[in-house]
N, C-alpha and C positions, 0 to 999 in steps of 0.2 A: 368633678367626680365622675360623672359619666362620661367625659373624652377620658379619664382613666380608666375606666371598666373597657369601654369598648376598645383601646389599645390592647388593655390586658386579655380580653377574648381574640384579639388578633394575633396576638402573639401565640397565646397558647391552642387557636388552630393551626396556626404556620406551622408550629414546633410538631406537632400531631403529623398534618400531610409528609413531611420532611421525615418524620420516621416510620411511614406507612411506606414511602416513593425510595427512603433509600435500600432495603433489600433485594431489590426489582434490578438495581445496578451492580450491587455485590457480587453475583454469581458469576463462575467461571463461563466467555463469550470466544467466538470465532467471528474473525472479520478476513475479506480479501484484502490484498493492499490491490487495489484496483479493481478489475473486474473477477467474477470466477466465472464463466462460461462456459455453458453445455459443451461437451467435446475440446475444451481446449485446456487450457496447464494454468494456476492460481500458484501463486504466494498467498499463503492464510497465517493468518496471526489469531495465537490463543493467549486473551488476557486473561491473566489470574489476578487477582483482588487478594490482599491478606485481610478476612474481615476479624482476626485476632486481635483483642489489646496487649495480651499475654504469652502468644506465642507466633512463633514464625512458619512460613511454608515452606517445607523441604523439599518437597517430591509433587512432581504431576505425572498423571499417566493416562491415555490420551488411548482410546482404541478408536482404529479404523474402522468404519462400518461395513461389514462381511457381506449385507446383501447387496453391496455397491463398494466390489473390491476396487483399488486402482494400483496400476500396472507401476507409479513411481510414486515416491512417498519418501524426502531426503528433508530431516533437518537440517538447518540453518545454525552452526557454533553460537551459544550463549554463554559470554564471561559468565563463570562461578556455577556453569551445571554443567554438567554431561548429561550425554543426551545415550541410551537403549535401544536400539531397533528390534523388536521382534518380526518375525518372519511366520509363515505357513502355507502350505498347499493350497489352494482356494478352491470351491468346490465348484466351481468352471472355470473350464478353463479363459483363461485371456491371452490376447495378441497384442501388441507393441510394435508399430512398423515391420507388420511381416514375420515377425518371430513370438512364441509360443511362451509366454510366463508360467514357469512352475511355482513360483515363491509371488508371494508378494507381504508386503508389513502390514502386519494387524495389529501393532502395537505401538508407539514411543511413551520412551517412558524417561523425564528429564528425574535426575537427580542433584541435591543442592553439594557443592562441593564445598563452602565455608557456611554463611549465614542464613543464607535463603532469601527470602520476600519478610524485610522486617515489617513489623505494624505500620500499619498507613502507607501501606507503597502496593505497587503493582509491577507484572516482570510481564513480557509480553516471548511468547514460544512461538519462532515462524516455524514451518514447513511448507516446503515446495511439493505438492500435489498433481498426479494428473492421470493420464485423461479425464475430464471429469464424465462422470455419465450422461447421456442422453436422454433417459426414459425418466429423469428424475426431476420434480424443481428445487430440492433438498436435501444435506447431506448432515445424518446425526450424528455426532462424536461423542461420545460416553466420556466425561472424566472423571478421576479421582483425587481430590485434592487431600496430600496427608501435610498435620502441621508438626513439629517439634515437639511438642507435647503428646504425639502421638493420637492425636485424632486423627479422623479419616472421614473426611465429607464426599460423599457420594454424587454426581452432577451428572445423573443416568435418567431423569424422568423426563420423557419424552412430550414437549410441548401440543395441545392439539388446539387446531383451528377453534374459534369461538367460544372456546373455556377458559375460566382462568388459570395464571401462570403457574405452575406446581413449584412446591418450596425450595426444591434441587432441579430446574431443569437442565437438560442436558444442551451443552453448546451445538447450532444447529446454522450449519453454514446454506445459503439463500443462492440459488444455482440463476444465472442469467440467459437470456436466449441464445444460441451458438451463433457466432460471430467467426468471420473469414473461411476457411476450410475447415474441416472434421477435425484437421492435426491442431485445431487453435492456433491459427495463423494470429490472431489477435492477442493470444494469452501471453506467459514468458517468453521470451526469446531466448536460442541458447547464446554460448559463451561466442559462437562465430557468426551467428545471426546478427547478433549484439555490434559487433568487432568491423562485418559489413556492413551495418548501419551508420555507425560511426565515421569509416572511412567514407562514403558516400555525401553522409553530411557536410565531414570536413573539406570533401574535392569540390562539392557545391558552393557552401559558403569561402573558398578561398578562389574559385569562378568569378562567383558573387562580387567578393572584393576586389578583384583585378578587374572587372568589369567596369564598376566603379570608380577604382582610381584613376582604367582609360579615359572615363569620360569626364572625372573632373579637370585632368589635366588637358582635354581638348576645349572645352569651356576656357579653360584661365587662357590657355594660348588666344583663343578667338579674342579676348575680353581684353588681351594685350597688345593683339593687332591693332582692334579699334582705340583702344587709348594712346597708341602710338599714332595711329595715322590722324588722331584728333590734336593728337600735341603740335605734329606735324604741319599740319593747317592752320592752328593759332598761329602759331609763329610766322608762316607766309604771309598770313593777312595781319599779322601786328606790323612787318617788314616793310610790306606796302602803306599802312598808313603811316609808319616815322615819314616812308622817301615820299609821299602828298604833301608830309606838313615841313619837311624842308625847303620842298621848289614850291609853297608859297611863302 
Protein backbone atom coordinates (compact mmCIF):
# COMPACT_ATOMS: atom_id res chain seq x y z
CA UNK A 1 0.00 0.00 0.00
CA UNK A 2 2.53 2.52 0.70
CA UNK A 3 4.97 1.55 -2.40
CA UNK A 4 1.32 2.30 -4.03
CA UNK A 5 0.74 5.66 -2.48
CA UNK A 6 4.28 6.82 -3.10
CA UNK A 7 4.28 5.57 -6.92
CA UNK A 8 0.97 7.34 -7.06
CA UNK A 9 2.34 10.78 -5.65
CA UNK A 10 5.13 10.19 -8.22
CA UNK A 11 3.32 10.00 -10.79
CA UNK A 12 0.93 12.68 -10.20
CA UNK A 13 3.97 15.26 -9.45
CA UNK A 14 5.68 13.96 -12.89
CA UNK A 15 2.31 14.76 -14.56
CA UNK A 16 2.17 18.30 -12.72
CA UNK A 17 6.10 19.33 -13.69
CA UNK A 18 5.41 18.06 -17.35
CA UNK A 19 2.44 20.52 -17.54
CA UNK A 20 3.95 23.48 -15.82
CA UNK A 21 7.60 22.77 -18.26
CA UNK A 22 5.49 22.18 -21.32
CA UNK A 23 4.29 25.79 -22.11
CA UNK A 24 7.78 27.25 -21.76
CA UNK A 25 8.43 25.13 -25.24
CA UNK A 26 5.24 25.80 -27.08
CA UNK A 27 5.96 29.38 -27.87
CA UNK A 28 6.95 30.70 -31.32
CA UNK A 29 11.40 30.49 -31.12
CA UNK A 30 14.39 31.95 -33.42
CA UNK A 31 17.51 29.89 -33.70
CA UNK A 32 20.74 30.31 -36.14
CA UNK A 33 21.61 27.33 -38.09
CA UNK A 34 25.09 27.91 -36.93
CA UNK A 35 26.52 30.83 -35.68
CA UNK A 36 24.69 34.56 -35.82
CA UNK A 37 27.63 36.90 -35.47
CA UNK A 38 28.16 40.54 -34.61
CA UNK A 39 28.65 42.12 -38.10
CA UNK A 40 28.25 39.15 -40.25
CA UNK A 41 25.17 37.34 -42.34
CA UNK A 42 23.02 34.16 -40.26
CA UNK A 43 20.49 31.72 -41.63
CA UNK A 44 17.73 31.88 -38.66
CA UNK A 45 15.01 29.60 -38.38
CA UNK A 46 11.56 30.57 -36.90
CA UNK A 47 9.89 27.49 -35.12
CA UNK A 48 6.29 27.57 -34.93
CA UNK A 49 4.49 24.99 -32.59
CA UNK A 50 0.69 24.27 -33.35
CA UNK A 51 -0.31 24.32 -29.68
CA UNK A 52 -4.18 23.65 -31.19
CA UNK A 53 -6.08 20.33 -30.72
CA UNK A 54 -8.74 21.85 -32.90
CA UNK A 55 -7.28 24.00 -35.26
CA UNK A 56 -4.43 24.56 -37.54
CA UNK A 57 -1.77 27.54 -38.07
CA UNK A 58 -2.33 29.53 -41.25
CA UNK A 59 -0.30 32.59 -41.12
CA UNK A 60 2.94 33.95 -39.35
CA UNK A 61 4.07 37.23 -39.54
CA UNK A 62 7.30 38.12 -38.29
CA UNK A 63 8.41 41.90 -37.88
CA UNK A 64 11.83 43.05 -38.27
CA UNK A 65 13.18 45.00 -35.49
CA UNK A 66 13.20 48.88 -36.59
CA UNK A 67 15.79 49.93 -33.82
CA UNK A 68 18.29 47.34 -35.54
CA UNK A 69 17.23 47.79 -39.25
CA UNK A 70 19.19 45.22 -41.58
CA UNK A 71 20.34 46.02 -44.88
CA UNK A 72 19.21 42.10 -46.35
CA UNK A 73 16.46 40.19 -45.05
CA UNK A 74 15.40 37.24 -48.00
CA UNK A 75 13.24 34.22 -47.17
CA UNK A 76 14.02 30.83 -47.83
CA UNK A 77 10.70 29.01 -50.33
CA UNK A 78 8.67 26.80 -47.78
CA UNK A 79 6.36 23.94 -49.60
CA UNK A 80 2.66 25.05 -49.00
CA UNK A 81 3.40 28.90 -47.80
CA UNK A 82 4.07 31.90 -49.54
CA UNK A 83 6.08 34.03 -48.16
CA UNK A 84 5.14 38.71 -48.15
CA UNK A 85 7.96 40.91 -47.89
CA UNK A 86 7.11 44.26 -46.66
CA UNK A 87 9.38 46.98 -47.18
CA UNK A 88 10.00 50.84 -45.77
CA UNK A 89 12.19 53.74 -45.37
CA UNK A 90 14.19 53.38 -42.38
CA UNK A 91 14.71 56.16 -40.16
CA UNK A 92 18.71 56.03 -40.84
CA UNK A 93 19.94 55.65 -43.02
CA UNK A 94 22.12 52.29 -43.95
CA UNK A 95 25.02 51.38 -46.26
CA UNK A 96 25.64 47.93 -47.73
CA UNK A 97 29.22 47.63 -49.27
CA UNK A 98 29.54 51.20 -50.23
CA UNK A 99 26.15 51.93 -51.30
CA UNK A 100 23.25 53.75 -49.60
CA UNK A 101 19.86 51.56 -48.66
CA UNK A 102 16.55 53.30 -48.92
CA UNK A 103 14.20 50.36 -48.31
CA UNK A 104 14.83 47.71 -46.23
CA UNK A 105 11.92 44.72 -44.80
CA UNK A 106 10.17 45.38 -41.71
CA UNK A 107 8.01 42.65 -42.24
CA UNK A 108 7.58 38.72 -43.53
CA UNK A 109 4.64 37.49 -43.51
CA UNK A 110 4.27 33.48 -44.55
CA UNK A 111 0.84 32.57 -45.47
CA UNK A 112 -0.66 28.84 -45.54
CA UNK A 113 -1.37 27.87 -49.02
CA UNK A 114 -3.36 24.39 -48.28
CA UNK A 115 -3.40 23.12 -44.56
CA UNK A 116 -1.13 24.71 -42.58
CA UNK A 117 0.71 23.42 -39.22
CA UNK A 118 -1.77 20.58 -38.48
CA UNK A 119 -2.15 19.67 -34.47
CA UNK A 120 1.02 18.29 -33.13
CA UNK A 121 3.53 19.44 -35.75
CA UNK A 122 5.72 22.27 -36.12
CA UNK A 123 6.89 24.11 -39.60
CA UNK A 124 10.16 25.84 -39.17
CA UNK A 125 10.49 29.65 -41.52
CA UNK A 126 14.34 30.42 -42.47
CA UNK A 127 15.39 33.67 -43.39
CA UNK A 128 18.67 34.87 -44.46
CA UNK A 129 19.62 38.04 -42.36
CA UNK A 130 22.38 40.40 -42.35
CA UNK A 131 24.62 42.62 -41.38
CA UNK A 132 23.92 41.81 -38.17
CA UNK A 133 24.46 44.62 -35.73
CA UNK A 134 27.40 45.58 -33.68
CA UNK A 135 26.18 47.56 -30.76
CA UNK A 136 23.80 44.89 -29.87
CA UNK A 137 24.00 41.28 -28.00
CA UNK A 138 20.08 40.76 -29.14
CA UNK A 139 17.71 40.78 -31.78
CA UNK A 140 13.65 40.93 -30.85
CA UNK A 141 11.34 39.65 -33.50
CA UNK A 142 7.60 40.38 -32.70
CA UNK A 143 5.38 37.44 -33.97
CA UNK A 144 2.00 36.92 -34.70
CA UNK A 145 0.74 33.60 -34.94
CA UNK A 146 -3.06 33.33 -36.60
CA UNK A 147 -4.79 29.77 -36.38
CA UNK A 148 -7.76 28.53 -38.83
CA UNK A 149 -10.16 29.21 -36.48
CA UNK A 150 -9.22 32.52 -36.49
CA UNK A 151 -7.48 33.30 -33.48
CA UNK A 152 -4.46 35.34 -33.19
CA UNK A 153 -1.70 34.76 -30.55
CA UNK A 154 0.26 37.60 -30.07
CA UNK A 155 4.34 36.62 -29.46
CA UNK A 156 5.30 40.45 -28.88
CA UNK A 157 6.43 40.49 -24.89
CA UNK A 158 9.71 41.14 -24.62
CA UNK A 159 11.67 38.75 -22.29
CA UNK A 160 13.78 40.56 -19.51
CA UNK A 161 16.89 39.48 -17.62
CA UNK A 162 16.05 37.93 -14.16
CA UNK A 163 12.33 37.82 -14.43
CA UNK A 164 10.22 35.47 -15.30
CA UNK A 165 9.23 34.34 -18.69
CA UNK A 166 6.06 36.28 -19.81
CA UNK A 167 3.11 34.16 -21.23
CA UNK A 168 3.62 35.47 -25.04
CA UNK A 169 7.25 36.08 -25.24
CA UNK A 170 8.65 37.37 -28.17
CA UNK A 171 11.21 35.28 -30.23
CA UNK A 172 14.59 36.75 -29.39
CA UNK A 173 17.61 35.88 -31.53
CA UNK A 174 21.13 35.67 -29.05
CA UNK A 175 24.02 37.74 -31.28
CA UNK A 176 27.63 36.05 -30.85
CA UNK A 177 31.04 37.88 -30.80
CA UNK A 178 32.06 39.07 -34.47
CA UNK A 179 34.16 36.61 -36.02
CA UNK A 180 36.71 37.26 -39.22
CA UNK A 181 36.10 40.79 -40.92
CA UNK A 182 33.12 43.27 -40.33
CA UNK A 183 31.54 41.73 -43.86
CA UNK A 184 31.15 38.29 -41.69
CA UNK A 185 33.94 36.71 -43.35
CA UNK A 186 32.77 33.66 -41.03
CA UNK A 187 28.89 34.00 -41.49
CA UNK A 188 27.02 32.78 -45.07
CA UNK A 189 28.93 32.49 -47.75
CA UNK A 190 27.66 33.74 -51.24
CA UNK A 191 26.68 31.47 -54.21
CA UNK A 192 30.63 32.23 -55.58
CA UNK A 193 32.27 32.15 -52.33
CA UNK A 194 30.53 28.87 -51.86
CA UNK A 195 31.48 27.56 -55.73
CA UNK A 196 35.36 28.72 -54.77
CA UNK A 197 35.36 26.90 -51.79
CA UNK A 198 34.40 23.88 -53.38
CA UNK A 199 36.64 24.06 -56.35
CA UNK A 200 39.69 24.51 -53.89
CA UNK A 201 38.60 21.65 -51.99
CA UNK A 202 38.02 19.36 -54.81
CA UNK A 203 41.73 20.54 -56.45
CA UNK A 204 43.20 19.74 -53.00
CA UNK A 205 41.64 16.48 -52.13
CA UNK A 206 42.28 15.22 -55.84
CA UNK A 207 46.16 16.59 -55.11
CA UNK A 208 45.67 14.61 -52.06
CA UNK A 209 44.70 11.47 -53.96
CA UNK A 210 47.23 11.59 -56.63
CA UNK A 211 49.74 12.15 -54.06
CA UNK A 212 48.69 9.18 -52.57
CA UNK A 213 48.27 6.84 -55.16
CA UNK A 214 52.18 8.24 -56.23
CA UNK A 215 53.34 6.94 -53.32
CA UNK A 216 51.46 3.68 -52.97
CA UNK A 217 52.52 2.71 -56.25
CA UNK A 218 56.24 3.46 -55.37
CA UNK A 219 56.11 1.34 -52.12
CA UNK A 220 54.54 -1.84 -54.05
CA UNK A 221 57.27 -1.39 -56.75
CA UNK A 222 60.01 -1.17 -54.05
CA UNK A 223 58.14 -4.15 -52.10
CA UNK A 224 58.50 -5.94 -55.73
CA UNK A 225 61.96 -5.35 -56.26
CA UNK A 226 62.74 -6.88 -53.01
CA UNK A 227 60.55 -9.87 -53.35
CA UNK A 228 62.19 -10.51 -56.71
CA UNK A 229 65.71 -10.18 -55.78
CA UNK A 230 64.72 -12.46 -52.58
CA UNK A 231 63.12 -15.21 -55.04
CA UNK A 232 66.18 -14.64 -56.93
CA UNK A 233 68.73 -15.68 -54.21
CA UNK A 234 66.52 -18.60 -53.01
CA UNK A 235 66.96 -20.04 -55.99
CA UNK A 236 70.85 -19.52 -56.35
CA UNK A 237 71.50 -21.01 -53.18
CA UNK A 238 68.77 -23.88 -53.51
CA UNK A 239 70.98 -24.50 -57.18
CA UNK A 240 74.17 -24.60 -55.17
CA UNK A 241 73.18 -27.00 -52.74
CA UNK A 242 71.25 -29.65 -55.33
CA UNK A 243 75.22 -29.25 -57.38
CA UNK A 244 76.97 -30.08 -53.26
CA UNK A 245 74.73 -33.03 -52.84
CA UNK A 246 75.28 -34.39 -56.37
CA UNK A 247 79.38 -34.46 -56.31
CA UNK A 248 79.00 -36.15 -53.00
Amino acid sequence: MKISRIAAVGSAAGIAVLALSVPAFAHVSVQPEGKAAKGGYAVVDFKVPNERDNASTTELEVTIPADHPLASVMPQPVPGWKAEVTKSKPAKPLESHGKQITEVVTKVTWTAEDKGIQPGYFQKFPLSVGALPEDTDQLVFKAIQTYSNKEVVRWIEVPQKGQEEPDNPAPVLELTAAEGDAHGATGAKTGTDAESTAQHTAADTSADSGDGSDTTARVLGIAGIVVGAAGVAYGVLAGRRRDTGASA
